[in-house]
ROSE-4610 file (N, C-alpha, C; in Angstrom, 1 decimal, always signed):
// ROSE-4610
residu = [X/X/X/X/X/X/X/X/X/X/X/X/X/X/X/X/X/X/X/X/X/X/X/X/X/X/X/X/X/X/X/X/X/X/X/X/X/X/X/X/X/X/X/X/X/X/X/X/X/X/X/X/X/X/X/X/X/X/X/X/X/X/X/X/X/X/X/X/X/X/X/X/X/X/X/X/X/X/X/X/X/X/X/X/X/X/X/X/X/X/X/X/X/X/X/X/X/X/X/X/X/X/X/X/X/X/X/X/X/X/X/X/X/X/X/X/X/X/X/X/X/X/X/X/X/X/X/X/X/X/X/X/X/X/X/X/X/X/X/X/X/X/X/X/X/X/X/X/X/X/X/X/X/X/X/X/X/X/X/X/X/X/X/X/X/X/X/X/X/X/X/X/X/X/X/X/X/X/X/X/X/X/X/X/X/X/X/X/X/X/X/X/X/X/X/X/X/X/X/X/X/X/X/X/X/X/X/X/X/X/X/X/X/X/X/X/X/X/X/X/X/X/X/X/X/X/X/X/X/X/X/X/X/X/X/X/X/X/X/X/X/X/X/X/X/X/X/X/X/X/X/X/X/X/X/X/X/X/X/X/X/X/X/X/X/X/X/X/X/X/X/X/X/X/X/X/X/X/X/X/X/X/X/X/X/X/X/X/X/X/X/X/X/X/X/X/X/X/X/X/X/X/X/X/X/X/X/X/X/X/X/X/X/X/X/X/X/X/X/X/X/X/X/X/X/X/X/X/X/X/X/X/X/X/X/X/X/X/X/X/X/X/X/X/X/X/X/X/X/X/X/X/X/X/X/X/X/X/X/X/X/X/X/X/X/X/X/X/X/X/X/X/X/X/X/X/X/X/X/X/X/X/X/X/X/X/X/X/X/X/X/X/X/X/X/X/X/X/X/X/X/X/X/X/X/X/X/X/X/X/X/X/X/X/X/X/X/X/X/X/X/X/X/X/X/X/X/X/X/X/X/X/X/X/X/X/X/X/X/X/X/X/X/X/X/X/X/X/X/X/X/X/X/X/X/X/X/X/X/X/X/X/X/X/X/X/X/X/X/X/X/X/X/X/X/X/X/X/X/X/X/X/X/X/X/X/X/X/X/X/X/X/X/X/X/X/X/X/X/X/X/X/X/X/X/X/X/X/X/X/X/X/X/X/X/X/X/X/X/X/X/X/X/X/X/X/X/X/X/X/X/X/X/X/X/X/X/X/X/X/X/X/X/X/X/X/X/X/X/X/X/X/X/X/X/X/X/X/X/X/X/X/X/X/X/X/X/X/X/X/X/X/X/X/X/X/X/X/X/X/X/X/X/X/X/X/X/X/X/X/X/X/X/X]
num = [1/1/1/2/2/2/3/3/3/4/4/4/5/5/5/6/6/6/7/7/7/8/8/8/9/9/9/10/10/10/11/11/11/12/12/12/13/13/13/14/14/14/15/15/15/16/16/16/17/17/17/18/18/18/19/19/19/20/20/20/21/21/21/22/22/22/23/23/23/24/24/24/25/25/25/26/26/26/27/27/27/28/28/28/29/29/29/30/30/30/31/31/31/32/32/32/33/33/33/34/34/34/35/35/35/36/36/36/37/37/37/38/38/38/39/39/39/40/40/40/41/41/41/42/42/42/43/43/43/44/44/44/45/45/45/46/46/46/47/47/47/48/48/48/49/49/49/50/50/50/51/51/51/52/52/52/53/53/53/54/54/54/55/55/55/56/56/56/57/57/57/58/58/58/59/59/59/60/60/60/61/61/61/62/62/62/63/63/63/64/64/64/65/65/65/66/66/66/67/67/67/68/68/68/69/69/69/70/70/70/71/71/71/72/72/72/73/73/73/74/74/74/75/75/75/76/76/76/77/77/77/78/78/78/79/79/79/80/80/80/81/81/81/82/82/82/83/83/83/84/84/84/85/85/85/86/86/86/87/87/87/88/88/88/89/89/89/90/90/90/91/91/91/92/92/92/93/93/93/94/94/94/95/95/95/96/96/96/97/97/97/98/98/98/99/99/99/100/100/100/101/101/101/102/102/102/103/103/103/104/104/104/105/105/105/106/106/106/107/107/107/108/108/108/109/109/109/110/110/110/111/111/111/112/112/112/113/113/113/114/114/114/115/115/115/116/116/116/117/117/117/118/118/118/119/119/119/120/120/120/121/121/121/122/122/122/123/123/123/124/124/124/125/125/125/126/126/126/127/127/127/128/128/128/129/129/129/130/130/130/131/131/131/132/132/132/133/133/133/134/134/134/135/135/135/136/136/136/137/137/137/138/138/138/139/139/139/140/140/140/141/141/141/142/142/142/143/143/143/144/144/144/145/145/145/146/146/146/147/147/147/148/148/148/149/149/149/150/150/150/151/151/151/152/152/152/153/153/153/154/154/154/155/155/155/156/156/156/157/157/157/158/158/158/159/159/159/160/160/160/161/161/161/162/162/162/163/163/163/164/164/164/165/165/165/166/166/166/167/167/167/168/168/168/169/169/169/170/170/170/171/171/171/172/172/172/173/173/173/174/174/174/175/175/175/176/176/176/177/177/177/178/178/178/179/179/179/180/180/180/181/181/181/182/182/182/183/183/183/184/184/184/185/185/185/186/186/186/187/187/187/188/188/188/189/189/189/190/190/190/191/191/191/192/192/192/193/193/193/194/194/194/195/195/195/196/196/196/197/197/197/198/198/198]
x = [+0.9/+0.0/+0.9/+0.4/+1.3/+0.1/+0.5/-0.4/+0.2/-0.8/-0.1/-1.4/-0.6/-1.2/-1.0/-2.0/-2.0/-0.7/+0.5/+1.5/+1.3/+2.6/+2.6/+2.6/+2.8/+3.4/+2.0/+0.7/-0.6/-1.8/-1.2/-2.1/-1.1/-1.3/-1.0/-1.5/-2.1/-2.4/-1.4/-0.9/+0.4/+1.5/+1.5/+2.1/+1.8/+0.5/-0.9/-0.3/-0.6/-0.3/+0.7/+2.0/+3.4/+3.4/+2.5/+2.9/+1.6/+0.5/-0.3/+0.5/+1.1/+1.8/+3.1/+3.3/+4.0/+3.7/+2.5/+1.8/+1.0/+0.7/+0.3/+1.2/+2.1/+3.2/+4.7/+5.5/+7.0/+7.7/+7.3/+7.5/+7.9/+7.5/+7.7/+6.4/+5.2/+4.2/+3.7/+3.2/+3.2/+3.5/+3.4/+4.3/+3.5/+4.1/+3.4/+4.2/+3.8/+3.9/+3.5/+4.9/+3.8/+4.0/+3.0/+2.5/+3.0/+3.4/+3.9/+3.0/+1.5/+0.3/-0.6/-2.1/-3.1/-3.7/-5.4/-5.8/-5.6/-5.9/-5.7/-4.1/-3.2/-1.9/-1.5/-2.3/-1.7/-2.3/-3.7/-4.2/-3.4/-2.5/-1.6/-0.7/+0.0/+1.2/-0.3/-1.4/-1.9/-2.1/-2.2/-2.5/-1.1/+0.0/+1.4/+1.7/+1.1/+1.4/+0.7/-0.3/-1.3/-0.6/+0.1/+0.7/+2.1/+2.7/+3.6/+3.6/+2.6/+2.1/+1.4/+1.0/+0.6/+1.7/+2.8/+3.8/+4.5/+3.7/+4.6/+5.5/+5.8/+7.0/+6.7/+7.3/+7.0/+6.3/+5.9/+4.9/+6.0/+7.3/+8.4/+8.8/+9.3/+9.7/+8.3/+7.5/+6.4/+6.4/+6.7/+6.5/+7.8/+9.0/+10.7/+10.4/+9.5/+9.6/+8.9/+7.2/+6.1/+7.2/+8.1/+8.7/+9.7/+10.0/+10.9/+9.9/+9.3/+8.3/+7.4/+7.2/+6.6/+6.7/+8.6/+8.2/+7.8/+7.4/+7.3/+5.9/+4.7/+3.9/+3.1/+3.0/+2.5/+1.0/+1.3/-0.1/-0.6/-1.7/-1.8/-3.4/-4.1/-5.0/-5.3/-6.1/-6.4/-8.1/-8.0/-9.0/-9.6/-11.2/-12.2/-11.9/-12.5/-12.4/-11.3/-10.8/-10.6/-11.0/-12.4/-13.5/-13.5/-13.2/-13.7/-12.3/-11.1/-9.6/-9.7/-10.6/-10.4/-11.2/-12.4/-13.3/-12.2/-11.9/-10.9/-9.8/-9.7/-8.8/-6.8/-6.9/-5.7/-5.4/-6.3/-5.8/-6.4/-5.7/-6.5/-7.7/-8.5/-9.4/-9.2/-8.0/-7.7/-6.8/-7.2/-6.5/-7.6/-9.3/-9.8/-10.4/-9.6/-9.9/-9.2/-8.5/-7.3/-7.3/-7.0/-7.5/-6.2/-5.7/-4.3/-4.1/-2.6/-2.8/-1.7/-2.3/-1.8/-0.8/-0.1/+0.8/+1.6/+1.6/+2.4/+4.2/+4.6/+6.3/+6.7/+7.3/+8.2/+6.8/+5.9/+4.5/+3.8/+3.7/+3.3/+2.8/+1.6/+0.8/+1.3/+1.4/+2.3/+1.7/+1.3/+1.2/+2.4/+1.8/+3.0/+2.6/+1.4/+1.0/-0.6/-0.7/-1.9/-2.3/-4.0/-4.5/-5.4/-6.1/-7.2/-7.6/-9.2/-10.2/-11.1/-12.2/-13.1/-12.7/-12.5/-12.6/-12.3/-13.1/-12.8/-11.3/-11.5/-10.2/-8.7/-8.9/-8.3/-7.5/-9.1/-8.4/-7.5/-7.9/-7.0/-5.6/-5.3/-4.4/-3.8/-4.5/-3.6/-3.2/-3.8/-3.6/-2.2/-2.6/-1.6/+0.1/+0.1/+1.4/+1.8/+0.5/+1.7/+1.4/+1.4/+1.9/+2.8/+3.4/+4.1/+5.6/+6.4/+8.1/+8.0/+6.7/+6.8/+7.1/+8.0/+7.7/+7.1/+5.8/+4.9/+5.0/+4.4/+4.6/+2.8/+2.8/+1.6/+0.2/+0.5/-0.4/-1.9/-1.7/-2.9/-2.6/-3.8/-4.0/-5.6/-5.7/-6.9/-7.3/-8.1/-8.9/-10.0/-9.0/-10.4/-10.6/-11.9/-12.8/-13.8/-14.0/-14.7/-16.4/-16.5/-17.9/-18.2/-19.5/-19.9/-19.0/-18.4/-17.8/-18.3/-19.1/-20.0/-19.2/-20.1/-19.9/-19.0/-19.7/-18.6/-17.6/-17.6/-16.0/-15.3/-15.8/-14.6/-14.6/-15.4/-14.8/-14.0/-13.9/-13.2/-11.9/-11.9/-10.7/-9.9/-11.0/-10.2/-9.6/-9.9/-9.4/-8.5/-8.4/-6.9/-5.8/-6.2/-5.1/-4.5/-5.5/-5.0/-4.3/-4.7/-3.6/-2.7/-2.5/-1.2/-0.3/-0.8/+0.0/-0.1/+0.7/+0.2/-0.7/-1.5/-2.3/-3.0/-3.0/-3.8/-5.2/-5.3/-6.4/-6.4/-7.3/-7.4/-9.1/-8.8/-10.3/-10.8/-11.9/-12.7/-13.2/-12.4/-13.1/-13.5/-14.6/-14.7/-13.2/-13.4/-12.6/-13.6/-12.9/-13.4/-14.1/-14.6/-14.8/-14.0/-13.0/-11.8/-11.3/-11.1/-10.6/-11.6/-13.2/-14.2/-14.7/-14.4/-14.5/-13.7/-12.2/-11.4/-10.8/-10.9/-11.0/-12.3/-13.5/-14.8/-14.8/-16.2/-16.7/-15.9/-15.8/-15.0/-13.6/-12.8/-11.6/-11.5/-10.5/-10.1/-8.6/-8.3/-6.6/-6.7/-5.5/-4.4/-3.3/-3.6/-2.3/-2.1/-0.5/-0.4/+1.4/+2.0/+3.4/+4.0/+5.1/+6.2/+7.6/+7.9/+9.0/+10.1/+10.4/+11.4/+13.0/+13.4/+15.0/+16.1/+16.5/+18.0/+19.1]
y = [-1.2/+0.0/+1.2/+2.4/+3.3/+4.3/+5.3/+6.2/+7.7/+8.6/+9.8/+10.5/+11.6/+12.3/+13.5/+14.4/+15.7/+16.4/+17.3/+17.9/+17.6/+17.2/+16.9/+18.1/+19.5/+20.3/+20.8/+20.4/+21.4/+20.5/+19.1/+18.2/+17.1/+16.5/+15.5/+14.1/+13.7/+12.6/+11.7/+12.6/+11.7/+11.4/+11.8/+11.2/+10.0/+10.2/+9.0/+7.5/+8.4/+7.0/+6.2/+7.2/+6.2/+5.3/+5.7/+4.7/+3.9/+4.2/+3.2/+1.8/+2.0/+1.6/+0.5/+1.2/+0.6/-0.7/-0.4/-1.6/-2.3/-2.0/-3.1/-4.0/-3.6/-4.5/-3.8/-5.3/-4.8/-5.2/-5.4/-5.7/-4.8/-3.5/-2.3/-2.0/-2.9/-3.0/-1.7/-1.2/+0.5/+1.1/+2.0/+3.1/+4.6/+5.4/+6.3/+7.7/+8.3/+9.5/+11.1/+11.7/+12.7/+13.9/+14.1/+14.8/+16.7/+17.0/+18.3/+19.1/+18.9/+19.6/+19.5/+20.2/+20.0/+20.0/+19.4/+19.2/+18.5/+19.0/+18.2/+18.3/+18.8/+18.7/+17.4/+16.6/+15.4/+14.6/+14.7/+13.9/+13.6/+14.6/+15.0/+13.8/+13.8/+12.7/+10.8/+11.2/+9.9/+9.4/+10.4/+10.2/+9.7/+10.2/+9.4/+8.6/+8.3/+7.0/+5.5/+6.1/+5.4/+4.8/+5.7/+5.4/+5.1/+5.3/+4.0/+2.7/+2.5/+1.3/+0.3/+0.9/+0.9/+0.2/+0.8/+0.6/-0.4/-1.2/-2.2/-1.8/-0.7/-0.1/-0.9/-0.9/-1.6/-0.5/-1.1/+0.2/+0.6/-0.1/+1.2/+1.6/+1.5/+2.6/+3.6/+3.4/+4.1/+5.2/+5.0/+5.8/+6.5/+6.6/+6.9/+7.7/+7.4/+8.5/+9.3/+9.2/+10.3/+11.2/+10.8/+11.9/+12.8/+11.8/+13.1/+13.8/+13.5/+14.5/+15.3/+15.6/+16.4/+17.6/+18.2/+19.5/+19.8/+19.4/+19.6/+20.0/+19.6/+19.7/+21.4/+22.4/+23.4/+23.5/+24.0/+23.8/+25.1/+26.1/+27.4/+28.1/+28.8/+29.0/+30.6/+31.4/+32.4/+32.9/+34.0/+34.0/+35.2/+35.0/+36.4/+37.1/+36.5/+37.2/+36.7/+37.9/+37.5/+37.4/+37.4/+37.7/+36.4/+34.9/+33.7/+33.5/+33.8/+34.0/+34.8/+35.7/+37.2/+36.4/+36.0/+35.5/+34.2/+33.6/+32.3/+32.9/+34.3/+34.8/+34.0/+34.4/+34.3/+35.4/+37.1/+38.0/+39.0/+40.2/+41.4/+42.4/+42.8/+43.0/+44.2/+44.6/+45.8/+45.4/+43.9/+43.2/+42.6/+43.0/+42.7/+42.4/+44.0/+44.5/+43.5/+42.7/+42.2/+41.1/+40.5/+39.4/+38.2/+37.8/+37.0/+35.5/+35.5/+34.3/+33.4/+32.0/+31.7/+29.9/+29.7/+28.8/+28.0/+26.6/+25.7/+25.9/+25.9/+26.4/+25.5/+24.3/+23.4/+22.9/+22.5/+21.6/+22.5/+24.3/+25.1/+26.2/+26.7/+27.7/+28.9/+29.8/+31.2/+32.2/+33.3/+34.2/+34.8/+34.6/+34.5/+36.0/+36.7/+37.7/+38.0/+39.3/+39.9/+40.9/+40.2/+40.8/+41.8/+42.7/+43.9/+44.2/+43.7/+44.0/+42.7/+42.9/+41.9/+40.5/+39.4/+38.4/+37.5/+37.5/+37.1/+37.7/+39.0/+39.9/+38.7/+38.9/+38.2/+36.7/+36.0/+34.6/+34.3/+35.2/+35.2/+35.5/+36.6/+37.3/+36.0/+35.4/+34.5/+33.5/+32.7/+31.8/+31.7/+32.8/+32.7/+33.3/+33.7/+33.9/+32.9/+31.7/+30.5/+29.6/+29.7/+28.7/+29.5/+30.6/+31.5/+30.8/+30.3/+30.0/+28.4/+27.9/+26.3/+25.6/+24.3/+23.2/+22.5/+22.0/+21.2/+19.6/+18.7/+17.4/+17.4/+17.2/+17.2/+16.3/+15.4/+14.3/+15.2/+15.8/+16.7/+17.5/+18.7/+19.9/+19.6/+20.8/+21.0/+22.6/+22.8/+23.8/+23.4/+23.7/+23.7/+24.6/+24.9/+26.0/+25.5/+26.5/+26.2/+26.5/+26.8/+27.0/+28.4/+28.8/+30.0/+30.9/+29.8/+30.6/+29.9/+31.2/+30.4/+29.5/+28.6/+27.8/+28.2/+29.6/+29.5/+30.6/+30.5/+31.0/+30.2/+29.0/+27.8/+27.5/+27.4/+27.2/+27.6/+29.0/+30.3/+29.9/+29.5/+29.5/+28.1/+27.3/+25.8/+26.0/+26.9/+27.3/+27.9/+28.7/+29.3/+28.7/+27.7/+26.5/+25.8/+25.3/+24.5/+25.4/+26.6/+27.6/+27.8/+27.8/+28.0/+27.1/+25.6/+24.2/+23.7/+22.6/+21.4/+20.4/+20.3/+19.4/+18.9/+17.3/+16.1/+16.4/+16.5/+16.7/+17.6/+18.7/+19.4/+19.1/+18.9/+18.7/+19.8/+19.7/+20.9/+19.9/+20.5/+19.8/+20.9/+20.8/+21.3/+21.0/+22.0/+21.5/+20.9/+20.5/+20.2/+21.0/+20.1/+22.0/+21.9/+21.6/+22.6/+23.5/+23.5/+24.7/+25.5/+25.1/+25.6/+26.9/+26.1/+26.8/+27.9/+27.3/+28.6/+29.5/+29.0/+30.5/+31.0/+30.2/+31.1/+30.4/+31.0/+31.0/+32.0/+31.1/+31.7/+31.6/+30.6/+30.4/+29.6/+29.9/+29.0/+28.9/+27.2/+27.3/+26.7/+26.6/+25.8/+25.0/+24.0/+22.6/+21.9/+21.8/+21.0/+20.1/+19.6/+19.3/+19.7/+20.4/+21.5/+19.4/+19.9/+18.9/+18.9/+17.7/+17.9/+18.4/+19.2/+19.1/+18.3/+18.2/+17.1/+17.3]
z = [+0.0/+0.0/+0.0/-1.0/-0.9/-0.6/+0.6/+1.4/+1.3/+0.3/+0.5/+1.8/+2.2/+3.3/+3.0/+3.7/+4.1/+4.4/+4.3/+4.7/+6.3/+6.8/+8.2/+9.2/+8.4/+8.8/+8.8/+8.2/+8.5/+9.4/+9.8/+10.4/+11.2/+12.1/+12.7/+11.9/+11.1/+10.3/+9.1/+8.7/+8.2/+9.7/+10.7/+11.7/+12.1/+12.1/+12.6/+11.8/+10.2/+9.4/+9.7/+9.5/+10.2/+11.2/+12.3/+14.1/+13.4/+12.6/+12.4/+11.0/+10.3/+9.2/+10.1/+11.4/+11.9/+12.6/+13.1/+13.6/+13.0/+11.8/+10.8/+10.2/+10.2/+10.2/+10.0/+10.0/+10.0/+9.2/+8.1/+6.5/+5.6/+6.1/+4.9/+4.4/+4.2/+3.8/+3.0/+3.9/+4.0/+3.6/+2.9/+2.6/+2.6/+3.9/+4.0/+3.0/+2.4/+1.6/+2.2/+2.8/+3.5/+1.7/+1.0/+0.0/+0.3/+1.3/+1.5/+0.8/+0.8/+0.1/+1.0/+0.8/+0.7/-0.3/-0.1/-1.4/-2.2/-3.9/-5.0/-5.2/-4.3/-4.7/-4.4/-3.4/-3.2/-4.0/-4.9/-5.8/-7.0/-7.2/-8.2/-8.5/-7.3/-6.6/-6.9/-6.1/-6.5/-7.9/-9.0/-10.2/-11.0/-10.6/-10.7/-10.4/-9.0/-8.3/-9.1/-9.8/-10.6/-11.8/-12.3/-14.0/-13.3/-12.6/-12.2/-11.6/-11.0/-10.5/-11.9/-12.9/-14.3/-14.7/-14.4/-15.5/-14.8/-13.5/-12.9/-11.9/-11.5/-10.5/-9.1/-8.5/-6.7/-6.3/-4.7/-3.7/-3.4/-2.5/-2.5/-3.2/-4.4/-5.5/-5.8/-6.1/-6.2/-5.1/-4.2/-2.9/-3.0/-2.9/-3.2/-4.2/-5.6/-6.6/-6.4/-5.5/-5.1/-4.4/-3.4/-2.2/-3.2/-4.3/-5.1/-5.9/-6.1/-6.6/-6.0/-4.8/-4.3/-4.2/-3.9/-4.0/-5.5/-6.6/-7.8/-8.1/-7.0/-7.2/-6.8/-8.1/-7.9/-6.9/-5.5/-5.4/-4.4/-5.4/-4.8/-5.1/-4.5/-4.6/-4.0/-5.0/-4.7/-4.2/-3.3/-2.3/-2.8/-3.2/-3.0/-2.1/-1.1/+0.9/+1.4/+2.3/+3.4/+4.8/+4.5/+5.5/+6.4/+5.4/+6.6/+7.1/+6.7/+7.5/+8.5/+8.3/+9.8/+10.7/+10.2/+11.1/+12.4/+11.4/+12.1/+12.5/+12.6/+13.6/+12.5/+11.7/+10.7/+10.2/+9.8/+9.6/+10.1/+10.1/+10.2/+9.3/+10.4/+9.1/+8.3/+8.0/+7.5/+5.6/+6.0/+5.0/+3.9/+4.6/+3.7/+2.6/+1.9/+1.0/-0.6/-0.4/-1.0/-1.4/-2.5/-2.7/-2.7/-2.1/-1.7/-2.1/-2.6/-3.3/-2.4/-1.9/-1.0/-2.2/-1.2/-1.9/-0.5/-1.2/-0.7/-0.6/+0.2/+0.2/+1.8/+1.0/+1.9/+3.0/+2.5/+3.4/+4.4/+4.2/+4.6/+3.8/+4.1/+3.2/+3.0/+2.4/+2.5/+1.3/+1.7/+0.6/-0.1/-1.7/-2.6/-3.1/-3.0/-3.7/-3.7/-3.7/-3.4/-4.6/-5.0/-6.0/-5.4/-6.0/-6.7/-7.2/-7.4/-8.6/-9.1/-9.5/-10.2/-10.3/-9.7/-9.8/-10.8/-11.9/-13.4/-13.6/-13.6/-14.0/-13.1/-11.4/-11.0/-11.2/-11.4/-11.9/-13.1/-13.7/-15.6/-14.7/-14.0/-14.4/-13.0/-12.5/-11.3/-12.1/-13.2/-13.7/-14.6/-15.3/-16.5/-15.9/-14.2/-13.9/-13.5/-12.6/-12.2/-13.1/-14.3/-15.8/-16.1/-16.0/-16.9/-16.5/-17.4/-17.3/-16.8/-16.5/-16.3/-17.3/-16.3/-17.7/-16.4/-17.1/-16.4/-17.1/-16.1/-16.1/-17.1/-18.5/-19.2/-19.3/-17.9/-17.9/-17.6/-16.3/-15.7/-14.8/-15.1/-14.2/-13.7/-12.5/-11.4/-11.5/-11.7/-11.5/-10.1/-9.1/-7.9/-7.3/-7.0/-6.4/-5.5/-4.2/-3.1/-3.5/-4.1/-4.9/-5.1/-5.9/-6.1/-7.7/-7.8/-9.0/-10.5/-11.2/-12.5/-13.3/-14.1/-14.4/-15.8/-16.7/-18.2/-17.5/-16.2/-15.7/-15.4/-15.0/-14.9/-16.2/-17.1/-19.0/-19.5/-19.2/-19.6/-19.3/-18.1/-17.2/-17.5/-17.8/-18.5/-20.0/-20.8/-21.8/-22.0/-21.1/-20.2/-20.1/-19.2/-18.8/-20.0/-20.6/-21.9/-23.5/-23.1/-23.8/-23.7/-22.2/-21.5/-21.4/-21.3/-20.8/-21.8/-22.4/-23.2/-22.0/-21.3/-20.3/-21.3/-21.2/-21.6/-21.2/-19.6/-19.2/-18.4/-17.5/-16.8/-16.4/-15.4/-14.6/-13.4/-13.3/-12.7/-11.6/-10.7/-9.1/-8.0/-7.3/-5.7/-4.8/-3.9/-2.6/-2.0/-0.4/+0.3/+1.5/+2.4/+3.4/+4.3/+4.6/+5.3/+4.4/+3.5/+2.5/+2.5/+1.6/+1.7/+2.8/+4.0/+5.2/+5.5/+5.5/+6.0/+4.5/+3.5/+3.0/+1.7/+2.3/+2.0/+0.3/+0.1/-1.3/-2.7/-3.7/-5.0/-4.6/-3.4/-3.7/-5.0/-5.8/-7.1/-6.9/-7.3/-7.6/-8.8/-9.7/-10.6/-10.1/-10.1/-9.1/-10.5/-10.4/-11.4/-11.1/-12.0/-11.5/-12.6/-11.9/-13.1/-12.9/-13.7/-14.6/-13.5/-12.6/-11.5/-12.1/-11.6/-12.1/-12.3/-13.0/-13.5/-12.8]
């Protein structure tokens, strides 16, 4: 079994998996994956894990090549409000004017940059900077959003992507509601995997 997890560094559950992996046995059986993501960034790593397992690889090599590939996995998402972060006591409300673009850096969330203005306007202009200078891994991209964002604006925005990337596929998913929750309606990201270095 190869097990990716949540960043250890935003949850205690890939810890879990380990002392649980441990006591399921002492074989190696296991293999826990901590994904240094949330989200679809770690579906990313599962959809790899899939076409190597495909291609016959072991659960430990499978798992050895997910951990090298993780920091590879782009995974960032930009926020309407900052209204359900103030609420949860994560910012000031003097910040709520702003529309902030948060990102994964070493299995921790971090603002990479802060937008202003119309939404639509927003998402174009968030999209096409983090494709801009990638070489991406072309199997698949994520367009996910916490809801509330129309429907030929995720089209728009899928046509975007695929202008931008050579992507096979790009699929259009919900988050979940921890995300959902803590950063509100009309969050959208782009998660994809940029080409690990040589």
């Amino acid at each position: 079994i190869v097990h990716i997890d949540i960043s250890a560094e935003l949850s205690c559950t890939c810890q879990n998996a380990v002392l649980a992996a441990q006591e399921l046995t002492g074989q190696g059986q296991i293999h826990v994956v901590d994904s240094r993501q949330l989200s679809t960034g770690g579906g990313l790593l599962a959809l790899q894990g899939t076409k190597l397992r495909d291609s016959g690889m072991t659960a430990a090599d499978i798992a050895a090549e997910l951990r090298r590939l993780t920091p590879c996995s782009d995974t960032s998402f930009v926020l309407d409000t900052l209204e359900f972060m103030w609420k949860g006591g994560r910012c000031s409300a003097n910040m709520l004017k702003l529309k902030p673009c948060l990102e994964m850096r070493e299995g921790k969330l971090a603002v990479c940059k802060k937008y202003r203005g119309a939404m639509e306007k927003v998402y174009r202009q968030y999209i096409t900077e983090r494709l801009a200078d990638k070489t991406v891994v072309a199997d698949h991209a994520f367009i996910t959003h916490s809801g509330e964002v129309a429907e030929n604006t995720l089209q728009e925005l899928t046509k975007l992507v695929r202008e931008l990337a050579p992507f096979q596929e790009v699929f259009v998913t919900q988050a979940g509601c921890t995300v959902s929750s803590h950063c509100g309606p009309g969050t959208l990201g782009v998660l994809f995997l940029r080409q690990p270095e040589q």
